[in-house]
NUNURO-487234 format. One record per atom (N, C-alpha, C): x, y, z. Coordinates in steps of 0.05 Angstrom, whole numbers, padded with zeros to 5 digits, always signed. Example, Ala and Ser with C-alpha at 12.3 -4.5 7.8 and 13.67 -1.06 7.14 Angstrom:
<recs>
+00264-00114+00156;+00246-00090+00156;+00264-00066+00156;+00257-00045+00142;+00273-00021+00143;+00258+00001+00157;
</recs>
This chain:
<recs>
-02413-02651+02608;-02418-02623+02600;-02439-02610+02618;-02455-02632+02631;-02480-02616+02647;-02472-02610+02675;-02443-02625+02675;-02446-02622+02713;-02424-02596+02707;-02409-02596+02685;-02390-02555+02681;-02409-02535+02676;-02434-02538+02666;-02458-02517+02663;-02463-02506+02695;-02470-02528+02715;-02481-02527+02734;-02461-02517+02754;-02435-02520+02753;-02415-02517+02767;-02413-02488+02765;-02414-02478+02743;-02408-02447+02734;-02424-02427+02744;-02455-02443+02739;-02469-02427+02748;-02476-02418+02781;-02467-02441+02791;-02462-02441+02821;-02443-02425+02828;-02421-02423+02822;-02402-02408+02829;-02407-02371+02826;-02414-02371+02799;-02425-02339+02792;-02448-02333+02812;-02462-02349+02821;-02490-02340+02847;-02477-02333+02868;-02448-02356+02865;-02441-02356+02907;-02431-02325+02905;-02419-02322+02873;-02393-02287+02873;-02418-02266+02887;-02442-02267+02865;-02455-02251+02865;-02470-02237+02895;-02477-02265+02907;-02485-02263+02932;-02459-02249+02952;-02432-02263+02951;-02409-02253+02964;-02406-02213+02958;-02410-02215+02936;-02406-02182+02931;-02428-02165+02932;-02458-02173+02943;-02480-02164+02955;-02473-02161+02977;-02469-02173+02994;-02451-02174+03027;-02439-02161+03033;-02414-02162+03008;-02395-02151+03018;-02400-02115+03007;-02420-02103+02998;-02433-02082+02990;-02441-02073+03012;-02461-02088+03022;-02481-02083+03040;-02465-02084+03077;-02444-02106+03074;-02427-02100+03100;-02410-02072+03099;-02406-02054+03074;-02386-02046+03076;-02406-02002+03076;-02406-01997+03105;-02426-01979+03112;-02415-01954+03107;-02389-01956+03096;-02373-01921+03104;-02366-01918+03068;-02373-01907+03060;-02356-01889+03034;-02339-01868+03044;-02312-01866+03043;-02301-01854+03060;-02274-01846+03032;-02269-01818+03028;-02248-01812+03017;-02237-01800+03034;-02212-01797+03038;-02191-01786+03065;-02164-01785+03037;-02163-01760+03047;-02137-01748+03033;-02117-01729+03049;-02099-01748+03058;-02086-01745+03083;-02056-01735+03078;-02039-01731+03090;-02011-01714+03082;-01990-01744+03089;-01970-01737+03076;-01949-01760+03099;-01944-01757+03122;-01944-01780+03138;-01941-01781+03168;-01970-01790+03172;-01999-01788+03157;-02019-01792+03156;-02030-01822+03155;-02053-01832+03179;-02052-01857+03165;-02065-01857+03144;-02061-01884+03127;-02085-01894+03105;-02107-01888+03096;-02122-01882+03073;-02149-01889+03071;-02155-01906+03089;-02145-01930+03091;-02153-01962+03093;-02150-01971+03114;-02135-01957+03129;-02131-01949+03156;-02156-01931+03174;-02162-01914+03159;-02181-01889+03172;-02210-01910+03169;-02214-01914+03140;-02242-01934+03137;-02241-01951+03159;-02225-01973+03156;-02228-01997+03179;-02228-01989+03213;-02221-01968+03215;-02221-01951+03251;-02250-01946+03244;-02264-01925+03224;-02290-01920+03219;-02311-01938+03228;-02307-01965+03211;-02326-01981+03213;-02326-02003+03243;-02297-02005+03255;-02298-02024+03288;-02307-01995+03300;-02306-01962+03294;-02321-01948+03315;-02356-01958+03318;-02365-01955+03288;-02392-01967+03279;-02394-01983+03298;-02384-02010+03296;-02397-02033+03303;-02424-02044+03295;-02441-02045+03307;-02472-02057+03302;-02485-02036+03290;-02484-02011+03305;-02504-01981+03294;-02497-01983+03266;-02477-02004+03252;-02477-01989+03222;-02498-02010+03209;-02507-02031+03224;-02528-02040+03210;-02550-02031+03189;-02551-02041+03163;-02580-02017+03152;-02567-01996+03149;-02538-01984+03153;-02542-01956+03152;-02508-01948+03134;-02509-01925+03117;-02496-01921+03101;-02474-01892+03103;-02462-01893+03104;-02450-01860+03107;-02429-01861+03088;-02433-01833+03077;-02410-01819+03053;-02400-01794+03066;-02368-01799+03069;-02348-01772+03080;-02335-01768+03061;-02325-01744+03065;-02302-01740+03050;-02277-01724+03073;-02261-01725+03077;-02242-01719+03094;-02208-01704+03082;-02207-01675+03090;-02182-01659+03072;-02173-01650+03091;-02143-01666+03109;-02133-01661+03127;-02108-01635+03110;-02099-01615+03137;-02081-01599+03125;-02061-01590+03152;-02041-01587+03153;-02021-01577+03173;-02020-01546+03175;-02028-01539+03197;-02034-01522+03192;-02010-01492+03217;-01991-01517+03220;-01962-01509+03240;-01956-01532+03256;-01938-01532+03268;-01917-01540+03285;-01948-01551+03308;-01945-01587+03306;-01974-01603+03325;-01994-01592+03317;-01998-01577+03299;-02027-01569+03300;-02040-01578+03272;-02053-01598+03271;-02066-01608+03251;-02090-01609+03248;-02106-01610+03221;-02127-01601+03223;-02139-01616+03193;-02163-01619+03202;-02188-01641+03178;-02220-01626+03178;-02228-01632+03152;-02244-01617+03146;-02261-01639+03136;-02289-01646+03154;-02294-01672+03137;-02331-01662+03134;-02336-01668+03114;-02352-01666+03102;-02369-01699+03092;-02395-01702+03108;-02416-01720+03105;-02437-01726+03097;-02446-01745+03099;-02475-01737+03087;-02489-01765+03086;-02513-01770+03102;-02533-01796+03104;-02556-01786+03113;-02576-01809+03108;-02601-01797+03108;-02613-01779+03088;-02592-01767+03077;-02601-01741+03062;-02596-01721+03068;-02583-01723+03095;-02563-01690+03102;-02542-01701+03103;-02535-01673+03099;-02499-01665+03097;-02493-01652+03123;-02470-01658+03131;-02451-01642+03151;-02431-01635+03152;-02419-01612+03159;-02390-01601+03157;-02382-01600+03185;-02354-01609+03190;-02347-01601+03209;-02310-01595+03211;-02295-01584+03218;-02272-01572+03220;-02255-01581+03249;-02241-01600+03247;-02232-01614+03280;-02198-01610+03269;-02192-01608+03294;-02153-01604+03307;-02140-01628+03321;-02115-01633+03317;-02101-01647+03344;-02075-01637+03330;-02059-01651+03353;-02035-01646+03357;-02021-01663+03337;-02031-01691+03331;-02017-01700+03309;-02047-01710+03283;-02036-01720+03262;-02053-01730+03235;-02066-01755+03255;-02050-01776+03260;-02062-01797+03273;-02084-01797+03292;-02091-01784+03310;-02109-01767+03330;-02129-01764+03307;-02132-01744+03291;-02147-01733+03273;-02168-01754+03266;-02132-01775+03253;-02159-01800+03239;-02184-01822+03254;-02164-01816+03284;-02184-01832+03305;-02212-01811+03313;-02210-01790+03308;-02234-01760+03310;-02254-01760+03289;-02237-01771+03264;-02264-01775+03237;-02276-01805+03244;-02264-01825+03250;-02278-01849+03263;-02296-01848+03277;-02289-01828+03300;-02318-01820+03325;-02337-01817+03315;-02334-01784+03301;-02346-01771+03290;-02369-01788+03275;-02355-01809+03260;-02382-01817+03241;-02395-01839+03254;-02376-01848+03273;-02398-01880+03282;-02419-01866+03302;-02412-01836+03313;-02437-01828+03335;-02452-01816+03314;-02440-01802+03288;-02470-01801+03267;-02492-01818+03262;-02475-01834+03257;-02493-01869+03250;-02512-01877+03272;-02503-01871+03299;-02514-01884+03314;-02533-01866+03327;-02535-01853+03317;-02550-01815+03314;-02548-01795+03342;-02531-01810+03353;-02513-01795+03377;-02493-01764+03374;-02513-01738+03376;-02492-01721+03373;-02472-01715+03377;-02444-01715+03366;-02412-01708+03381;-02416-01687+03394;-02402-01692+03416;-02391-01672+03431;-02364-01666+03444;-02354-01651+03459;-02323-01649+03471;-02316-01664+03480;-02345-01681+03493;-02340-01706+03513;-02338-01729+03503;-02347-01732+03478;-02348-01761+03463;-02322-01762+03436;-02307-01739+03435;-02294-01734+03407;-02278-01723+03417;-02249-01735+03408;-02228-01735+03424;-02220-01709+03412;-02221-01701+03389;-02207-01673+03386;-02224-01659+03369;-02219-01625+03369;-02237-01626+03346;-02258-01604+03364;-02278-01586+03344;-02297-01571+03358;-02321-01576+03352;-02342-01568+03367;-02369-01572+03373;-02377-01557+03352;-02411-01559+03341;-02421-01546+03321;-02419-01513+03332;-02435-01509+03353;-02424-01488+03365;-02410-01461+03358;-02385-01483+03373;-02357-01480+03367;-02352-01472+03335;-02354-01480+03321;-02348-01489+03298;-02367-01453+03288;-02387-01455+03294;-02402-01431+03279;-02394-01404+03297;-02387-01403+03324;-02377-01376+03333;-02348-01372+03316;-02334-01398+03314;-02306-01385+03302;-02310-01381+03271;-02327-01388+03264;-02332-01379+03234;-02343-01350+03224;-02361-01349+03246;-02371-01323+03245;-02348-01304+03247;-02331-01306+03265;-02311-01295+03275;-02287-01283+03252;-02293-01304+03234;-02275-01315+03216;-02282-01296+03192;-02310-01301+03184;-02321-01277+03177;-02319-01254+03188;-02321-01244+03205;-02315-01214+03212;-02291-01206+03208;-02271-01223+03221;-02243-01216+03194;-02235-01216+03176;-02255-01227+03154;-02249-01222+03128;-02253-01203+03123;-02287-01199+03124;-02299-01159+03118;-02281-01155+03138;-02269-01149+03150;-02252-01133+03160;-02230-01120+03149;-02220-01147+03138;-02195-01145+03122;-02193-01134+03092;-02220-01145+03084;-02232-01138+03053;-02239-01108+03055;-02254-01089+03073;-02258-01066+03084;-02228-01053+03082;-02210-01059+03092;-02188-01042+03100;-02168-01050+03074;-02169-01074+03057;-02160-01071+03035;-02169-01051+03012;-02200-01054+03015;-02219-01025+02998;-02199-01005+02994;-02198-00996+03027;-02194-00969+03032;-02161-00962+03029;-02145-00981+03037;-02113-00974+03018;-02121-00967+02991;-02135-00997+02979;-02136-00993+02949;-02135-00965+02927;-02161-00949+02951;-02170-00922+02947;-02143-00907+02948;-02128-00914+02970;-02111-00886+02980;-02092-00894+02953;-02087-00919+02944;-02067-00918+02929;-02072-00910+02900;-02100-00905+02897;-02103-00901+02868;-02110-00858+02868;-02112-00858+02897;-02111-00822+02911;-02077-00815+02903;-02067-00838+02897;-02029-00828+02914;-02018-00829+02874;-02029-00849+02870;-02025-00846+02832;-02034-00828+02825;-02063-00816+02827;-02072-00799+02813;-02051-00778+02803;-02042-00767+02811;-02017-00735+02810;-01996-00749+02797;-01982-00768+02806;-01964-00787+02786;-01976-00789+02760;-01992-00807+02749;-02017-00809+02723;-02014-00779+02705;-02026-00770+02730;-02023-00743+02711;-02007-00723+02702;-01977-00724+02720;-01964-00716+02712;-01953-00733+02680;-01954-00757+02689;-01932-00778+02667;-01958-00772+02637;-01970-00759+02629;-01989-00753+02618;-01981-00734+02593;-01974-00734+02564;-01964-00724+02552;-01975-00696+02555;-01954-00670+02548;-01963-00646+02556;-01996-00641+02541;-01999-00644+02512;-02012-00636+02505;-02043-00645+02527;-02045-00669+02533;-02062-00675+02538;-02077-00668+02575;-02054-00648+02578;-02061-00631+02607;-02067-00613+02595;-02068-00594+02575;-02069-00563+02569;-02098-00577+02563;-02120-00549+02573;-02143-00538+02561;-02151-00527+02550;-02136-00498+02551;-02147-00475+02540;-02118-00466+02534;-02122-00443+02510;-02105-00434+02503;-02113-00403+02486;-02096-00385+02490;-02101-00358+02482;-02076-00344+02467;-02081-00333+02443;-02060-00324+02423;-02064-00301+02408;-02040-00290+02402;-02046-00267+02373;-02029-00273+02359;-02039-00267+02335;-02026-00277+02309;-02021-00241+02296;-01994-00241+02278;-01996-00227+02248;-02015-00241+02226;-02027-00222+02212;-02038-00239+02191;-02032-00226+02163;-02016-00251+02149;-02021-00232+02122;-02044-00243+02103;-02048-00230+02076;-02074-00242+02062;-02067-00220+02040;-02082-00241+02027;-02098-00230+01994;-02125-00241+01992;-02141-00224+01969;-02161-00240+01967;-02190-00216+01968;-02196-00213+01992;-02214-00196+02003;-02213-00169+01999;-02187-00160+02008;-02190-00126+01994;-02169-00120+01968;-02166-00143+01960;-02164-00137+01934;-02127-00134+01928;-02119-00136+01952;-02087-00138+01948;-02066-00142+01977;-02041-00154+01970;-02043-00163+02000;-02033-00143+02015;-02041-00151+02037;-02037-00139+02062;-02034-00157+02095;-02023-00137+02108;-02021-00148+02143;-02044-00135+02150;-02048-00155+02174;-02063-00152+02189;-02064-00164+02223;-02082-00165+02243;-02078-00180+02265;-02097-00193+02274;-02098-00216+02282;-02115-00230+02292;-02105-00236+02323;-02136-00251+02337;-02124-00266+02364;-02154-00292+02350;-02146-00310+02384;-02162-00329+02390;-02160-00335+02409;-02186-00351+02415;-02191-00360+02445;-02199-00397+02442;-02178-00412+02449;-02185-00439+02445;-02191-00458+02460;-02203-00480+02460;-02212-00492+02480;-02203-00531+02468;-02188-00538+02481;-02167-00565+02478;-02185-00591+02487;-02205-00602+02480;-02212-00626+02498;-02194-00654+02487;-02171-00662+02492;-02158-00678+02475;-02155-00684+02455;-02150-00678+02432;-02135-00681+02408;-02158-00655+02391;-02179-00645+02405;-02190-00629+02383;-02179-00603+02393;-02193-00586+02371;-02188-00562+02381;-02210-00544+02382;-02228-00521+02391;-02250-00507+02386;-02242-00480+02394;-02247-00460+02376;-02233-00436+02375;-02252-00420+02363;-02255-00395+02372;-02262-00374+02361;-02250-00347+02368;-02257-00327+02355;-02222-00307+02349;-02237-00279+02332;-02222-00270+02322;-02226-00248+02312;-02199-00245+02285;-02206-00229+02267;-02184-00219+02252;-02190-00185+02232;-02166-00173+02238;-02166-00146+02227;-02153-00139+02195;-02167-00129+02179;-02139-00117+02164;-02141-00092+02155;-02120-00068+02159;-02128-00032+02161;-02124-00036+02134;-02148-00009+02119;-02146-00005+02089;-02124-00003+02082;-02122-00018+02059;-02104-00024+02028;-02118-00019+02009;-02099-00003+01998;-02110+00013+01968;-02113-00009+01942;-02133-00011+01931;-02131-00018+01907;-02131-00001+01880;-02118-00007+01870;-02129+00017+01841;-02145+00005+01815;-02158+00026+01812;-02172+00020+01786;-02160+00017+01765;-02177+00015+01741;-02170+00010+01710;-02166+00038+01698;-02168+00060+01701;-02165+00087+01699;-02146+00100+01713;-02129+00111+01704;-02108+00130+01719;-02117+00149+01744;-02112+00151+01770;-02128+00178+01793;-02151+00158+01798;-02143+00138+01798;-02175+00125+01816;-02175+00101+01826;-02171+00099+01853;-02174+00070+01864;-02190+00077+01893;-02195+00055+01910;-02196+00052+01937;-02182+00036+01954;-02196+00040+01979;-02189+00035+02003;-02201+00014+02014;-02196-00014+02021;-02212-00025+02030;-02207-00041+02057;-02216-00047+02069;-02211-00055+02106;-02218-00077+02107;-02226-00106+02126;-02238-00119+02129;-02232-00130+02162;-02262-00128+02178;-02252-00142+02193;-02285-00161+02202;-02271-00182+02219;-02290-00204+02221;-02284-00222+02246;-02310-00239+02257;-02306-00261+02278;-02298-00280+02260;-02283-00310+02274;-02280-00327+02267;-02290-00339+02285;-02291-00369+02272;-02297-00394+02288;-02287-00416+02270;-02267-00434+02286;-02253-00464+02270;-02254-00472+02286;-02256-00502+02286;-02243-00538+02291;-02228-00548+02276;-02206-00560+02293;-02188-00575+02293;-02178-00598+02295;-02166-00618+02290;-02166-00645+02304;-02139-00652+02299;-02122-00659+02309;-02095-00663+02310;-02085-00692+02301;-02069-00689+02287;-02061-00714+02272;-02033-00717+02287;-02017-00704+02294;-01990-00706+02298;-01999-00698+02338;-01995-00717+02356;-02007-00694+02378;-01978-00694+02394;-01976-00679+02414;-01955-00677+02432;-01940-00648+02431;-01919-00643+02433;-01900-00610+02435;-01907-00597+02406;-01910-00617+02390;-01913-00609+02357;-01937-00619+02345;-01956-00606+02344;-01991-00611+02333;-01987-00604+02309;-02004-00622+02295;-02007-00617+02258;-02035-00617+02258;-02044-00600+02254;-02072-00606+02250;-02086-00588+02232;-02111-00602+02218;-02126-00595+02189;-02151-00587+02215;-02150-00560+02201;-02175-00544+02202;-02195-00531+02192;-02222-00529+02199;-02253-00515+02183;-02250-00495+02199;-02261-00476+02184;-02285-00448+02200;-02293-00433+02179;-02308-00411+02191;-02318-00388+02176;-02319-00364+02198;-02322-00338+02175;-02320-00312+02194;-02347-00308+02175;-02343-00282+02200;-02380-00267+02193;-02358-00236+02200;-02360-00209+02187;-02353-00187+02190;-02359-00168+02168;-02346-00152+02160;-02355-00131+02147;-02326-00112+02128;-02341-00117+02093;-02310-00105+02083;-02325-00068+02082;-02303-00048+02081;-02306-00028+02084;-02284-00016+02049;-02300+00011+02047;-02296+00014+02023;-02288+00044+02013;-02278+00066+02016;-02276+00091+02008;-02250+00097+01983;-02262+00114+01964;-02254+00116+01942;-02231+00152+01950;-02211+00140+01928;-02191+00150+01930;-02188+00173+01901;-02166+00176+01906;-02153+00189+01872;-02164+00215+01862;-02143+00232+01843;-02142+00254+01834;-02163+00259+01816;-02166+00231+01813;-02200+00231+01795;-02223+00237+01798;-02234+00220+01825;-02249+00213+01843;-02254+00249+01846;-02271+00250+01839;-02288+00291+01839;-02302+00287+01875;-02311+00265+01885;-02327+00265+01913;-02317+00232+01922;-02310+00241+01943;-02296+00216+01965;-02326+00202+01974;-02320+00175+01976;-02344+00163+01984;-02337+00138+01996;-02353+00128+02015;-02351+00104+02032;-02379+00085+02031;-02374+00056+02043;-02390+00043+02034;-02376+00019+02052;-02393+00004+02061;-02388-00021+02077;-02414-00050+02069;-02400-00070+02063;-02421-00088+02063;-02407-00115+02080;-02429-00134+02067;-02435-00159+02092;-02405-00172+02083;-02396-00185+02112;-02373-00204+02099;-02369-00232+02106;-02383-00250+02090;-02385-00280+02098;-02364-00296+02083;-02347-00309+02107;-02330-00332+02083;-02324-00358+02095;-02326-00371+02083;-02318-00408+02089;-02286-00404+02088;-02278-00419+02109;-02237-00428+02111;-02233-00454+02106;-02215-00463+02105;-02203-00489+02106;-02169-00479+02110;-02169-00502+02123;-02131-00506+02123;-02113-00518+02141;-02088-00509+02153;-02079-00529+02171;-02066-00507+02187;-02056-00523+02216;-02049-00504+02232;-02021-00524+02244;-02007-00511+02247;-01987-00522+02259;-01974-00514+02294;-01969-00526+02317;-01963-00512+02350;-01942-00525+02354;-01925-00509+02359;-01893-00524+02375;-01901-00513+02402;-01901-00533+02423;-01905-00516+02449;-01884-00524+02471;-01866-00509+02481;-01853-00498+02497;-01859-00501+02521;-01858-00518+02542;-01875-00508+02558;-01902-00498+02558;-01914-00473+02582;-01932-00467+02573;-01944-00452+02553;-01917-00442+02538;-01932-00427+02510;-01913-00439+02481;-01919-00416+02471;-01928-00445+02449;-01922-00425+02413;-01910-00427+02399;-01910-00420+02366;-01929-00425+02351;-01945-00417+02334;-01965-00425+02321;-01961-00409+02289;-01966-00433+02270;-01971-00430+02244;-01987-00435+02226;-02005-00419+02217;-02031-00426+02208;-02032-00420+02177;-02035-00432+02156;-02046-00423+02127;-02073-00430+02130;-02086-00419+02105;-02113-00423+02102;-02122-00411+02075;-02142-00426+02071;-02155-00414+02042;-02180-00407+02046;-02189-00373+02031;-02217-00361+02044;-02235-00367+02025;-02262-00376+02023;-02275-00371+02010;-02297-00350+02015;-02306-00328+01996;-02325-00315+02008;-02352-00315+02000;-02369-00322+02012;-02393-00330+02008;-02422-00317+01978;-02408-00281+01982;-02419-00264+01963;-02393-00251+01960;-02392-00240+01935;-02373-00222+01925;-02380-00198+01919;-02391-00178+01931;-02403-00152+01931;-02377-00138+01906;-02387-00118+01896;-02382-00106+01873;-02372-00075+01880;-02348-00060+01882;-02356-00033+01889;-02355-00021+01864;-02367+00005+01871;-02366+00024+01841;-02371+00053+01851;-02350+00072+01826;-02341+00098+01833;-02365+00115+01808;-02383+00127+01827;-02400+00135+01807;-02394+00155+01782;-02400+00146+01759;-02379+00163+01726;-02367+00142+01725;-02354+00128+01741;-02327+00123+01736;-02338+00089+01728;-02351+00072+01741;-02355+00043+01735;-02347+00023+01770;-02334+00002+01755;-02322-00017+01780;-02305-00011+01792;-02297-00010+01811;-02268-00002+01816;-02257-00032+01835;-02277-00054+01852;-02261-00075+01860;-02280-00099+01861;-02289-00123+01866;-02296-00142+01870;-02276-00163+01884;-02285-00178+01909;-02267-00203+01914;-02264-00218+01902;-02236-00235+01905;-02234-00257+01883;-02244-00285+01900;-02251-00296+01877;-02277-00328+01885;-02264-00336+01916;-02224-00339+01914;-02209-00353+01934;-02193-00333+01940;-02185-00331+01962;-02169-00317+01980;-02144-00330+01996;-02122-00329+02001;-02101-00336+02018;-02091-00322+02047;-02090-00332+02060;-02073-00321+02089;-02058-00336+02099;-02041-00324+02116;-02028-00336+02127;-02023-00323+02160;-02015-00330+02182;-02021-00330+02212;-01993-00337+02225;-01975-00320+02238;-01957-00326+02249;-01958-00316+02272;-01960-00330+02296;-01949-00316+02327;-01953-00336+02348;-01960-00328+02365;-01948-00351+02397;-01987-00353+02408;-01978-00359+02430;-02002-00379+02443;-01993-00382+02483;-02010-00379+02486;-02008-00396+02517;-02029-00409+02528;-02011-00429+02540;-02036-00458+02551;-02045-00458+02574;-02064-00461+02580;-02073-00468+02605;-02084-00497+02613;-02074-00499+02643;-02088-00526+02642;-02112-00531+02649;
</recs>
């Protein structure tokens, strides 16, 4: 049992020692990733290390090597090193892969042996030099190329623009837009009537911002007494917003505003012993919806709305009493065309 203890242990020292050796004999870490037609890892290592010879004594080197074809004989390796604690890059050619692998052999046993490569010692392949004028070079053709790709880029997004905008639904080219409307209504002078309005609008995509005007010539109201009514007028600024729910040739859209103007007032009738006039303030809150079919550049427009007026002034025929007051809510309605601008 004592001489298989001793046997074992002898043998595990001789491994251990054998694979210290064979660690310490073995100077190149070397990955090579080569194409077919290419020699070996095992091939490239072992040329590596008979280039070595003795200089690899003590001494260790890690490559890495990424050969590529780069046309018809012209082959090319990119090998990347590193001992001592620097790294090196270098970029070498030949005519065939085989050549190449005898070029990364040079290459590292005159590293090792701290002999700089040169044209004269390295069978194929370029000088550091070398290597940094054509890089530079190499660089200058990129910004070159990156520069002049910029500048198409530009022309081609110059050459869409007008395309873009044409393919651009109409509504969303129109800016401005200018209209008159008929208007009819109740409410304010007390019975219905026509009247006319315009506007002046301003389109920033799907909203709308408008301000305008609206008219309506006296309409008679009559009193509670036989021979006695008036006349009453109204006219006023507006201002609404819009925002379009439906957008494109046919806009649906819910709208706010208010006018500021003035109702006007003269008494009528066989009754009425002295004619008299009278104007006061005319404030009212709107709401409602507006509807645009547009044609090209102009355009149908249909507007309802409900008025509210802010005070309800009171008229009165002196002897006589009231003769009108506005009612709390008012109705109109807005029919006519439009044109767009872009």
């Amino acid at each position: 049992m004592t001489w298989f203890v001793a046997v074992a242990i002898g043998t595990l020292v001789g491994l251990c020692r054998e694979a210290r050796a064979g660690t310490a004999a073995d100077p190149v870490d070397l990955t090579w990733q080569g194409l077919p037609g290419c020699p070996t890892e095992q091939d490239v290592r072992a040329e590596v290390i008979e280039a070595m010879g003795s200089a690899a004594a003590g001494r260790r080197v890690r490559a890495r090597a990424v050969v590529t074809n780069e046309g018809e004989q012209v082959w090319a390796v990119e090998l990347t090193s590193e001992m001592d604690g620097r790294s090196h890059r270098r970029v070498m050619r030949a005519p065939s892969c085989a050549e190449l692998g005898s070029a990364v052999a040079t290459v590292l046993a005159l590293g090792v042996s701290g002999e700089r490569p040169t044209p004269s010692n390295v069978p194929s392949g370029e000088t550091s030099r070398e290597k940094d004028e054509k890089g530079e070079k190499r660089e200058k053709d990129e910004r070159s190329a990156a520069s002049e790709e910029d500048e198409n880029s530009a022309k081609r997004e110059r050459d869409r623009a007008p395309a873009a905008r044409a393919a651009r639904p109409p509504s969303e080219l129109v800016r401005f837009a200018a209209g008159l409307d008929v208007a009819g209504g109740t409410g304010a002078s007390g019975a219905t009537s026509l009247g006319v309005g315009g506007q002046i609008a301003w389109l920033p995509g799907r909203s709308r911002l408008e301000v305008g005007a609206v008219y309506f010539p006296p309409a008679e109201v009559s009193g509670e007494k036989s021979g006695i009514a008036g006349a009453f007028d109204v006219m006023a600024g507006t201002v609404a917003a819009c925002h379009a729910l439906i957008a494109g040739s046919f806009q649906l859209s819910p709208c706010v505003g208010a006018e500021v103007g003035r109702i006007h007032a003269s008494g009528r009738g066989s009754a009425v012993k002295t004619s008299f006039e009278d104007a006061k303030l005319w404030v009212a809150g709107k709401g409602g919806a507006l509807v645009v079919w547009r044609l090209g550049r102009f355009g149908f427009r249909l507007q309802l709305e409900a008025v509210v007026p802010v005070s309800r002034h009171r008229f009165f025929i002196e002897g006589v009493g009231e003769v009108y007051r506005p009612a709390p809510i008012g109705g109109r309605v807005l029919l006519g065309g439009e044109v767009h601008f872009p």
